[in-house]
Backbone as a printed PyTorch tensor [residue, N CA C, xyz], in Angstrom:
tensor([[[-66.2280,  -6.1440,  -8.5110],
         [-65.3660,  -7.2820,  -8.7220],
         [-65.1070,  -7.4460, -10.2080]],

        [[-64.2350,  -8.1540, -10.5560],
         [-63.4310,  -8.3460, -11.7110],
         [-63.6910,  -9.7480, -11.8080]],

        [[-64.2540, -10.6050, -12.8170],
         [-64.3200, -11.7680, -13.2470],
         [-63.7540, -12.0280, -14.6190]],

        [[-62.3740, -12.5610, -14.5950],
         [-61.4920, -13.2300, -15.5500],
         [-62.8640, -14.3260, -16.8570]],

        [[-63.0860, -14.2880, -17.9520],
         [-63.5200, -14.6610, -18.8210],
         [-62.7850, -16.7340, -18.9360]],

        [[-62.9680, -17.4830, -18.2550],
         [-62.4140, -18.6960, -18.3010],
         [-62.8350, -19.8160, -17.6410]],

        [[-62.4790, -20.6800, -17.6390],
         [-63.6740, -21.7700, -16.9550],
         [-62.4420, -21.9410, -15.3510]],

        [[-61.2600, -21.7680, -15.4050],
         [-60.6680, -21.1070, -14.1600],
         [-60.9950, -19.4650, -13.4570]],

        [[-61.8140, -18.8120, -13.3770],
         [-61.7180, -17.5560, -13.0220],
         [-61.1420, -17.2490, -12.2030]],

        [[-60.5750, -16.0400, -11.8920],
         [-60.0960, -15.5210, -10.4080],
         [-60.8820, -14.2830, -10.1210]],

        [[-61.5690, -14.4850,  -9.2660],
         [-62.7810, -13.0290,  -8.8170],
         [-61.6800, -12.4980,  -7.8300]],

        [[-61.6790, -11.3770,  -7.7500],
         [-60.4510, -10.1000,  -6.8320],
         [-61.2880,  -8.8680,  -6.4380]],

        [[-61.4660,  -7.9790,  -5.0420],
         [-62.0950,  -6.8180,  -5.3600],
         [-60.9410,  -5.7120,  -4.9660]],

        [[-60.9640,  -4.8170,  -5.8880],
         [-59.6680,  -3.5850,  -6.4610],
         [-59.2260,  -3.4530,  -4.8420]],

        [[-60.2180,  -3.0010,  -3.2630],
         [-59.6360,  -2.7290,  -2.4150],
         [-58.9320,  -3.4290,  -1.5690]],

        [[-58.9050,  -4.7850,  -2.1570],
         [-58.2700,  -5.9710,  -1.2760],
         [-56.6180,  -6.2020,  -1.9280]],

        [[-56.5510,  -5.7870,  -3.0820],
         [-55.4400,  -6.4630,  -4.0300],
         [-55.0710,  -5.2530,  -4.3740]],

        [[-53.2490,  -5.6760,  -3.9860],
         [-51.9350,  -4.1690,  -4.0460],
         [-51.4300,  -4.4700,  -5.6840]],

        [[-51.2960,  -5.5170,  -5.5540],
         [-49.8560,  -5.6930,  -6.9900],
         [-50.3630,  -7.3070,  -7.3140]],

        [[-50.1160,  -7.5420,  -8.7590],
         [-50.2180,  -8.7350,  -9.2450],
         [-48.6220,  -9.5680,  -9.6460]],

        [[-48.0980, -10.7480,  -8.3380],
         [-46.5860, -10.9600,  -8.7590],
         [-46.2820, -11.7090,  -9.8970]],

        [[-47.3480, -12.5220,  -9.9990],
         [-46.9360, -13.5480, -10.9190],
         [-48.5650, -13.6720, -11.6960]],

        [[-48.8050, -14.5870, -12.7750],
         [-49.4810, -14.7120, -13.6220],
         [-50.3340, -15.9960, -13.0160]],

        [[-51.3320, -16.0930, -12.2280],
         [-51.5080, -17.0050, -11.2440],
         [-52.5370, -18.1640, -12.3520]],

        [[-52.8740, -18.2070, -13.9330],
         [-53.5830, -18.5190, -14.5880],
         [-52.8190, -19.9280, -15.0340]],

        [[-51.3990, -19.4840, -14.7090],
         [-50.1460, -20.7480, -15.4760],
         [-50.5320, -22.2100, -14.1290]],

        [[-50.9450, -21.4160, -12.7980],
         [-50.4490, -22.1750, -11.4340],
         [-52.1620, -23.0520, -11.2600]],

        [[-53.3640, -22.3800, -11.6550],
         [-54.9400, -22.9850, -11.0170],
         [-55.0330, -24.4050, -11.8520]],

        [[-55.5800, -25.1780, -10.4300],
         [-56.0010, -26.5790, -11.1400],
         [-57.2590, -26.9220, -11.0460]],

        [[-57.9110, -27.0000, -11.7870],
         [-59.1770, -26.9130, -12.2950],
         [-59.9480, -28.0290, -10.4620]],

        [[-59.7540, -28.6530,  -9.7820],
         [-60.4150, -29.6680,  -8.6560],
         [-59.8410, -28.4000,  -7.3180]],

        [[-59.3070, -26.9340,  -7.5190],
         [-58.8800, -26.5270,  -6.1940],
         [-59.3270, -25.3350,  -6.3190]],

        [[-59.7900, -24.7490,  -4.9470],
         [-60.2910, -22.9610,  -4.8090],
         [-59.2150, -22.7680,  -4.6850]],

        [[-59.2480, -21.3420,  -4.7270],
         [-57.6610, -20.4290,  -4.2160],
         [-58.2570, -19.3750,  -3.5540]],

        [[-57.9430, -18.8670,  -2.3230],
         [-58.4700, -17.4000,  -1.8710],
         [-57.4760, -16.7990,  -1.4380]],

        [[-57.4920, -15.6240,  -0.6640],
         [-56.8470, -15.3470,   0.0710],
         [-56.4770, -15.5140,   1.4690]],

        [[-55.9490, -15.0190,   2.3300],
         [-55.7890, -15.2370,   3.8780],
         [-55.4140, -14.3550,   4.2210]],

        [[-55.3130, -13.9540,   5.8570],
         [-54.9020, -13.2240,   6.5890],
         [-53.7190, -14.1390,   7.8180]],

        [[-53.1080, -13.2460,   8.6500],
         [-52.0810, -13.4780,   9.2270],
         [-52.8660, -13.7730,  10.8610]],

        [[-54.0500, -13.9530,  11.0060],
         [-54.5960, -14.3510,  12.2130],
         [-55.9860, -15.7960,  11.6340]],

        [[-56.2460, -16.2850,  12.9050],
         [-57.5000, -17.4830,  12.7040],
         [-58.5660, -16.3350,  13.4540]],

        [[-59.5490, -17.0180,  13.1180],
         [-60.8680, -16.4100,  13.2410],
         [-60.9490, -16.3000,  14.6660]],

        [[-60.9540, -17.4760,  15.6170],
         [-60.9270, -17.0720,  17.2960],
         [-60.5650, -15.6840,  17.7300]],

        [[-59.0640, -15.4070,  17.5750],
         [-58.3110, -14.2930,  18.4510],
         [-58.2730, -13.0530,  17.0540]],

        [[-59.3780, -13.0540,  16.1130],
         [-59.7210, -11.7860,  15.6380],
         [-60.7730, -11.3480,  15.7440]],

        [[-60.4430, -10.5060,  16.6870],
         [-62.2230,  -9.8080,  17.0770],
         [-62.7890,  -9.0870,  16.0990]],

        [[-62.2100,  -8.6710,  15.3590],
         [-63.5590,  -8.5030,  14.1320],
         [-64.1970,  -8.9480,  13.1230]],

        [[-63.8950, -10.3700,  13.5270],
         [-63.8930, -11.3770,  12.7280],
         [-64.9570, -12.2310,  14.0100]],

        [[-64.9510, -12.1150,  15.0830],
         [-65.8380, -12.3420,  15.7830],
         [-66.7060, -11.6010,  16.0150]],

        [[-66.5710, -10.7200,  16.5110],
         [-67.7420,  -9.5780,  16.6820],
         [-68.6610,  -9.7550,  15.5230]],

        [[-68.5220, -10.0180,  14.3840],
         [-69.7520, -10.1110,  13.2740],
         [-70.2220, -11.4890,  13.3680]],

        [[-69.3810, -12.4560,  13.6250],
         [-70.0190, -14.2930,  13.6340],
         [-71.5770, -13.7160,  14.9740]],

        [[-70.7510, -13.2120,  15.6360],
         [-72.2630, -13.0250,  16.9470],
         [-72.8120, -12.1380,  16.2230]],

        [[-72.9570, -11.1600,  15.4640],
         [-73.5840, -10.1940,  14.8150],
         [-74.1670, -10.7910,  13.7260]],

        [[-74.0750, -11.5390,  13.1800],
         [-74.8840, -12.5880,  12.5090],
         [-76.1160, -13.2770,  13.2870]],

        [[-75.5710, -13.7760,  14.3760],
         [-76.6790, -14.6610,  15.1150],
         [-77.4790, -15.5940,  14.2800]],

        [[-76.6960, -16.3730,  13.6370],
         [-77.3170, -17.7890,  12.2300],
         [-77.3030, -18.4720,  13.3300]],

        [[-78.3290, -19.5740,  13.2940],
         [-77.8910, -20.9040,  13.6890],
         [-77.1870, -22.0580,  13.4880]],

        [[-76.6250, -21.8740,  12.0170],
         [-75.9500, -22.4990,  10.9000],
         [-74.7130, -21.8160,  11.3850]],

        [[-74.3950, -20.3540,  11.4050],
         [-72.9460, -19.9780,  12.4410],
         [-72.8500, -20.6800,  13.3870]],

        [[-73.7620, -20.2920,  14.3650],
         [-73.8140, -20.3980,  15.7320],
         [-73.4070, -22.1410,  15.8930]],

        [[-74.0420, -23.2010,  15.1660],
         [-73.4170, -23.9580,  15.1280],
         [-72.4360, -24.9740,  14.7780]],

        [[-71.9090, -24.2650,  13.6990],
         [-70.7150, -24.7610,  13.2740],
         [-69.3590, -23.8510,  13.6430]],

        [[-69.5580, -22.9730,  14.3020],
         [-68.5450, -21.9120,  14.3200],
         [-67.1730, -22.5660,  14.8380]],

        [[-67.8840, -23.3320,  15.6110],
         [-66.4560, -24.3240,  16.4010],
         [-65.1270, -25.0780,  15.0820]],

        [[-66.1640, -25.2890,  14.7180],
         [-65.8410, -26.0480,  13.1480],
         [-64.1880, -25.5400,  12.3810]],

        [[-64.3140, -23.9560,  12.5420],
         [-63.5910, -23.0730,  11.7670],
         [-62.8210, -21.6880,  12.8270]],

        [[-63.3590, -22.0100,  14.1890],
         [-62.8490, -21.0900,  15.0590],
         [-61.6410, -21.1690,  15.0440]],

        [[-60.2780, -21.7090,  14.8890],
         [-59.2240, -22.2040,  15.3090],
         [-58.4090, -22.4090,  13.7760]],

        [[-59.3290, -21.6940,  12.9700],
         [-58.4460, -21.7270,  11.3090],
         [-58.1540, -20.1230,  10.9590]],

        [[-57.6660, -20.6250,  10.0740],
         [-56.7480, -18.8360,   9.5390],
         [-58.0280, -18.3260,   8.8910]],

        [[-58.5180, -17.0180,   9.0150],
         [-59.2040, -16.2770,   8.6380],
         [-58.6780, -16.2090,   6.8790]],

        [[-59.3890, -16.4270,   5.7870],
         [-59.6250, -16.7440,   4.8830],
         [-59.9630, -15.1430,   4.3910]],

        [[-59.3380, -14.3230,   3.0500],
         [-59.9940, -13.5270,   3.0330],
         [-60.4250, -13.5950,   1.7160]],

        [[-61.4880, -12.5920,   1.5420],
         [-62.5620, -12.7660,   0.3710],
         [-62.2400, -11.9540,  -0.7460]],

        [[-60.8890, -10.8370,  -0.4070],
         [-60.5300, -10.2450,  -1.2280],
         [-59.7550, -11.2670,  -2.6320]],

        [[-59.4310, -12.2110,  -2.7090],
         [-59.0350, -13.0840,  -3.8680],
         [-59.7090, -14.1860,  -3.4130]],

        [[-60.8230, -14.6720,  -4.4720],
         [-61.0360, -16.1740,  -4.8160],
         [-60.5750, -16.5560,  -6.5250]],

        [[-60.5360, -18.0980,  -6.6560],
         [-60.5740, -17.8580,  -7.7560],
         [-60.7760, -19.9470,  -7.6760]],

        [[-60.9140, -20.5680,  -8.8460],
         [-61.1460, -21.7420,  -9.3790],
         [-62.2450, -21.6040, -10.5390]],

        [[-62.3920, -23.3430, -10.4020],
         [-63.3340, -23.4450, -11.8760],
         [-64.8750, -22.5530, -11.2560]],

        [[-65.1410, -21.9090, -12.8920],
         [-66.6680, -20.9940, -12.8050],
         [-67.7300, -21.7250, -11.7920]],

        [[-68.2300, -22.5680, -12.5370],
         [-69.5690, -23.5550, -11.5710],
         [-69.0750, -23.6980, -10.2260]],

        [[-67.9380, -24.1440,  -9.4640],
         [-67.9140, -23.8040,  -8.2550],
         [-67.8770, -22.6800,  -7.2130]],

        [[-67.2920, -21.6460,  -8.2020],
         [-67.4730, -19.8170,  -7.5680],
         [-69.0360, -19.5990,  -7.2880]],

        [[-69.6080, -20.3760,  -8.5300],
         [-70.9840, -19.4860,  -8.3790],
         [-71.8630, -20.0350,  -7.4490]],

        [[-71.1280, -21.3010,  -7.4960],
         [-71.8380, -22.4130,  -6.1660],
         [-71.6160, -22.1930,  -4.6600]],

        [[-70.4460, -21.2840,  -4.2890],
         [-70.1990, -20.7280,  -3.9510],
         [-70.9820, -19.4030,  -3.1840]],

        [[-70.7150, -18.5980,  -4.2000],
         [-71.5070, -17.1900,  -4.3290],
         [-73.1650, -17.1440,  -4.0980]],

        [[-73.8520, -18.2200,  -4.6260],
         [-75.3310, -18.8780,  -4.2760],
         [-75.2730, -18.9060,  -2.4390]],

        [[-74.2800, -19.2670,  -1.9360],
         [-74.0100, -20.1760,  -0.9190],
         [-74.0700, -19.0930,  -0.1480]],

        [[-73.5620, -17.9710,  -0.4500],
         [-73.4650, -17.0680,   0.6920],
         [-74.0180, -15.6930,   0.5210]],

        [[-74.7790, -15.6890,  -0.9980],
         [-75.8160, -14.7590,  -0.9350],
         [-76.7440, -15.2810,   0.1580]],

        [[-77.4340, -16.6890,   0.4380],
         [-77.9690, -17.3400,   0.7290],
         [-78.1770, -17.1040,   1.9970]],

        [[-76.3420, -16.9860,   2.4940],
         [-76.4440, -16.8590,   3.9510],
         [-76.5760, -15.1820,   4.3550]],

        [[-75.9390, -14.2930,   3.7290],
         [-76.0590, -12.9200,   3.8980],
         [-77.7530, -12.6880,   3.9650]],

        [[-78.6320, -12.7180,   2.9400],
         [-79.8260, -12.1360,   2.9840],
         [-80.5760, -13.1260,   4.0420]],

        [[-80.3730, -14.0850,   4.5220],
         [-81.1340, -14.4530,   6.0240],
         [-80.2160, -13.5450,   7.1820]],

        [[-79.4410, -12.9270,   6.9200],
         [-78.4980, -12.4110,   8.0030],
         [-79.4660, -11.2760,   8.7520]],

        [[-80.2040, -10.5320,   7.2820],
         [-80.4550,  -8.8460,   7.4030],
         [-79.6760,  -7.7610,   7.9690]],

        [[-78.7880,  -8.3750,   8.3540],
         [-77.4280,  -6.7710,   8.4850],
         [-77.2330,  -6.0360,   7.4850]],

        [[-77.1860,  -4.3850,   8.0110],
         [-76.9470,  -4.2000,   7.0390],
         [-76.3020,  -2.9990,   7.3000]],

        [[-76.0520,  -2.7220,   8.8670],
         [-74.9680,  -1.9360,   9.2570],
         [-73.3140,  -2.1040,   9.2540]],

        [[-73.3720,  -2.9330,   8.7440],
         [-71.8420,  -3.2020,   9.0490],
         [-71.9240,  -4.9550,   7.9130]],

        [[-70.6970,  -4.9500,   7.3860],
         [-70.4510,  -5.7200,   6.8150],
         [-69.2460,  -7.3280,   7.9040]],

        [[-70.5830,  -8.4780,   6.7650],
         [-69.8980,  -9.4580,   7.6680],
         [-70.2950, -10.5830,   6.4140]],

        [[-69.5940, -10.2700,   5.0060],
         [-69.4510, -10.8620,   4.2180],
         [-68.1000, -12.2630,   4.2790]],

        [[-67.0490, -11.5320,   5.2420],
         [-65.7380, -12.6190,   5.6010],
         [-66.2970, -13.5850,   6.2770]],

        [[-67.5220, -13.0020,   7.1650],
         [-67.8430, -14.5140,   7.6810],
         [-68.3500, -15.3450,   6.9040]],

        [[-69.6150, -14.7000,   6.3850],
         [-70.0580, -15.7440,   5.1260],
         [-69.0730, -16.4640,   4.0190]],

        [[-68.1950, -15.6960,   3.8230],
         [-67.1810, -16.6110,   3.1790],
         [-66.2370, -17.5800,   3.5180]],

        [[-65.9000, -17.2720,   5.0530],
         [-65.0800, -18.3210,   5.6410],
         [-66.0990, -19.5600,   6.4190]],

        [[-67.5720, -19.2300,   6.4030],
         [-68.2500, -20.3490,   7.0240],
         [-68.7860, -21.0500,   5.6710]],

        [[-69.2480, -20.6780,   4.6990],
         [-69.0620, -21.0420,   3.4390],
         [-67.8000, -22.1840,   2.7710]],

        [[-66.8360, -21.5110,   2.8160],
         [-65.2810, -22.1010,   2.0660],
         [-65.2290, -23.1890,   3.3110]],

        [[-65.1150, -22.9190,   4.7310],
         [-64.6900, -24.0350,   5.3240],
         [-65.7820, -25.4360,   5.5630]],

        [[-66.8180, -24.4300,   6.0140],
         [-68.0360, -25.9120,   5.7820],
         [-68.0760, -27.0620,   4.7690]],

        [[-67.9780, -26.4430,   3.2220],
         [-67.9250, -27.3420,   2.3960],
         [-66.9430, -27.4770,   1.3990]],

        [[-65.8340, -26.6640,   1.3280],
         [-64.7220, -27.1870,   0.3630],
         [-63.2290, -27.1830,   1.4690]],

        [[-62.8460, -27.1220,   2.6980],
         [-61.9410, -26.4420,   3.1390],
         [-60.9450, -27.8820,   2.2350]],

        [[-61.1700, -29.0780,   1.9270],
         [-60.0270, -30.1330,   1.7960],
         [-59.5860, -29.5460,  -0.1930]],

        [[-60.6060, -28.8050,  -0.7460],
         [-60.3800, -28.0740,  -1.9860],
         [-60.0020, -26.4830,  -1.7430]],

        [[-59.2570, -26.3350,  -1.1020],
         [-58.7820, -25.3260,  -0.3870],
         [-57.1370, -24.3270,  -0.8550]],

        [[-57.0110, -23.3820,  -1.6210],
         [-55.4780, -23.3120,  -1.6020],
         [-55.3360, -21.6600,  -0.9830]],

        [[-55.2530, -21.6730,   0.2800],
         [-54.5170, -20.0040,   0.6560],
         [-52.9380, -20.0490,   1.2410]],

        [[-52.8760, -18.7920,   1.5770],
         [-51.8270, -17.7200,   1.8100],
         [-50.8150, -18.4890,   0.5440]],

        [[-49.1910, -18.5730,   0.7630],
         [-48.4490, -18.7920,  -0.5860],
         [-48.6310, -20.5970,  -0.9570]],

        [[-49.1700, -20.2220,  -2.7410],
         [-48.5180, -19.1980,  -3.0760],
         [-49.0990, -17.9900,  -3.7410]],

        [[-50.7780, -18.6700,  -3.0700],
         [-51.4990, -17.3650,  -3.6900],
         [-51.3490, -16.0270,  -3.3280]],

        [[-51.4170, -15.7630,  -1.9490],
         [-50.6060, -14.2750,  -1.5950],
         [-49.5930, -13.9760,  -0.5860]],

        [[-49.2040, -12.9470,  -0.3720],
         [-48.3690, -12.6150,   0.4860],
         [-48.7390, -13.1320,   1.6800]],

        [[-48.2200, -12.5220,   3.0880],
         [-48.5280, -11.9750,   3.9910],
         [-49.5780, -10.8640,   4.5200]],

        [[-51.0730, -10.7700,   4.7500],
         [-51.4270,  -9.6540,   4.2200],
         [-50.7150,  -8.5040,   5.2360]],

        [[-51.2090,  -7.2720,   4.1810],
         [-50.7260,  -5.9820,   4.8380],
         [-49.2700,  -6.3470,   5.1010]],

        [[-48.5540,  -6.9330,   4.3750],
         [-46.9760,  -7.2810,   4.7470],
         [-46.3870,  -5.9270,   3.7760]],

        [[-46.9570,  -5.7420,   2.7470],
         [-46.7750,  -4.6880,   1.6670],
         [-45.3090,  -5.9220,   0.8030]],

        [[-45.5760,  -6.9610,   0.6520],
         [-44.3240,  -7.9670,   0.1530],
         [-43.9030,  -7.7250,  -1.4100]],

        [[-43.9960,  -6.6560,  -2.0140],
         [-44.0110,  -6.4850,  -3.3930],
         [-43.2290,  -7.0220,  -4.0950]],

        [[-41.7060,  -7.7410,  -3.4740],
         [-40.5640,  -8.2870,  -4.1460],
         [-41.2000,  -9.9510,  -3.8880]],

        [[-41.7840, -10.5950,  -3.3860],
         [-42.1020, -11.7930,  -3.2050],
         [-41.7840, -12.0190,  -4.5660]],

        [[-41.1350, -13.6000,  -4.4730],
         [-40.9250, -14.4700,  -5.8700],
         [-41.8480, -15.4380,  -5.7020]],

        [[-42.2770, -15.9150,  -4.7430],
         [-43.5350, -17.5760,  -4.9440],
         [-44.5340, -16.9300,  -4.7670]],

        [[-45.0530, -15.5320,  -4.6260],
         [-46.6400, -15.5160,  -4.7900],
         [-47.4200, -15.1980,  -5.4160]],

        [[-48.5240, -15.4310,  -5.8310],
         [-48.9490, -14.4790,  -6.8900],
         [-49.8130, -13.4210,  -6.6420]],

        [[-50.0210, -12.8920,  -5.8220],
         [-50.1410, -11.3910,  -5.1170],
         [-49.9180, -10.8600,  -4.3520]],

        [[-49.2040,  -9.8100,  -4.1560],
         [-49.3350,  -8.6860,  -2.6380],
         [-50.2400,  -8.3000,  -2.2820]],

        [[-51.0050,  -9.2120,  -1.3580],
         [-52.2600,  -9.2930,  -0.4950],
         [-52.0950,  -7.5680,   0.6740]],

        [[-52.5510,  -6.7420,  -0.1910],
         [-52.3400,  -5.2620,   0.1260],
         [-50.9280,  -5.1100,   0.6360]]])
């Protein structure tokens, strides 16, 4: 990951992020996250389910309802003020190493049970932070990335 030097950072990892449209440093307000998203909610994406049960938390298991029925959030772009990323990032190291998986990655969950549990109302995805993902939107004018 890439961490921008600023008390706004934007953390990005290289395989999630196609093209940078706009300069997204002019647009962050210091009281809001920004992440990314995907073009489905967590319910009717099974691989986005298949790991919530592959987790087997009780902290999933019972809040899952919570966030079943929201847009899958993706982890490839976060960004806001530093102290909340890392508050953040605490949050779901936290939850990963009680997970012990370690066949298969199910870091999106930790991030979308994370982001929605406790900031979803400090919340900013899809535009104008990214595209459509996998839309390949490279001419987009309101976003500030082509979310692959």
């Amino acid at each position: 990951m890439s961490v921008a030097l600023s008390t706004n950072p934007l953390v990005r990892t290289v395989e999630s992020l196609y093209l940078i449209l706009k300069n997204p440093f002019e647009f962050i307000e210091s009281d809001k996250i920004y992440c990314g998203d995907e073009n489905s909610i967590n319910m009717q994406n099974k691989w986005m389910m298949d790991r919530y049960f592959l987790m087997n938390q009780p902290i999933i298991n019972n809040n899952l309802a919570n966030y079943a029925n929201k847009v899958v959030l993706n982890a490839g772009i976060l960004g806001g003020d530093r102290l909340v990323l890392l508050e953040i990032a605490k949050k779901m190291s936290a939850l990963l190493s009680t997970s012990g998986i370690k066949s298969t990655t199910v870091d999106m969950c930790a991030f979308n049970h994370t982001l929605y549990m406790g900031y979803e109302r400090k919340l900013v995805h899809g535009l104008p932070v990214n595209t459509i993902f996998k839309a390949y939107d490279v001419n987009n004018k309101n976003a500030w990335f082509c979310h692959k």
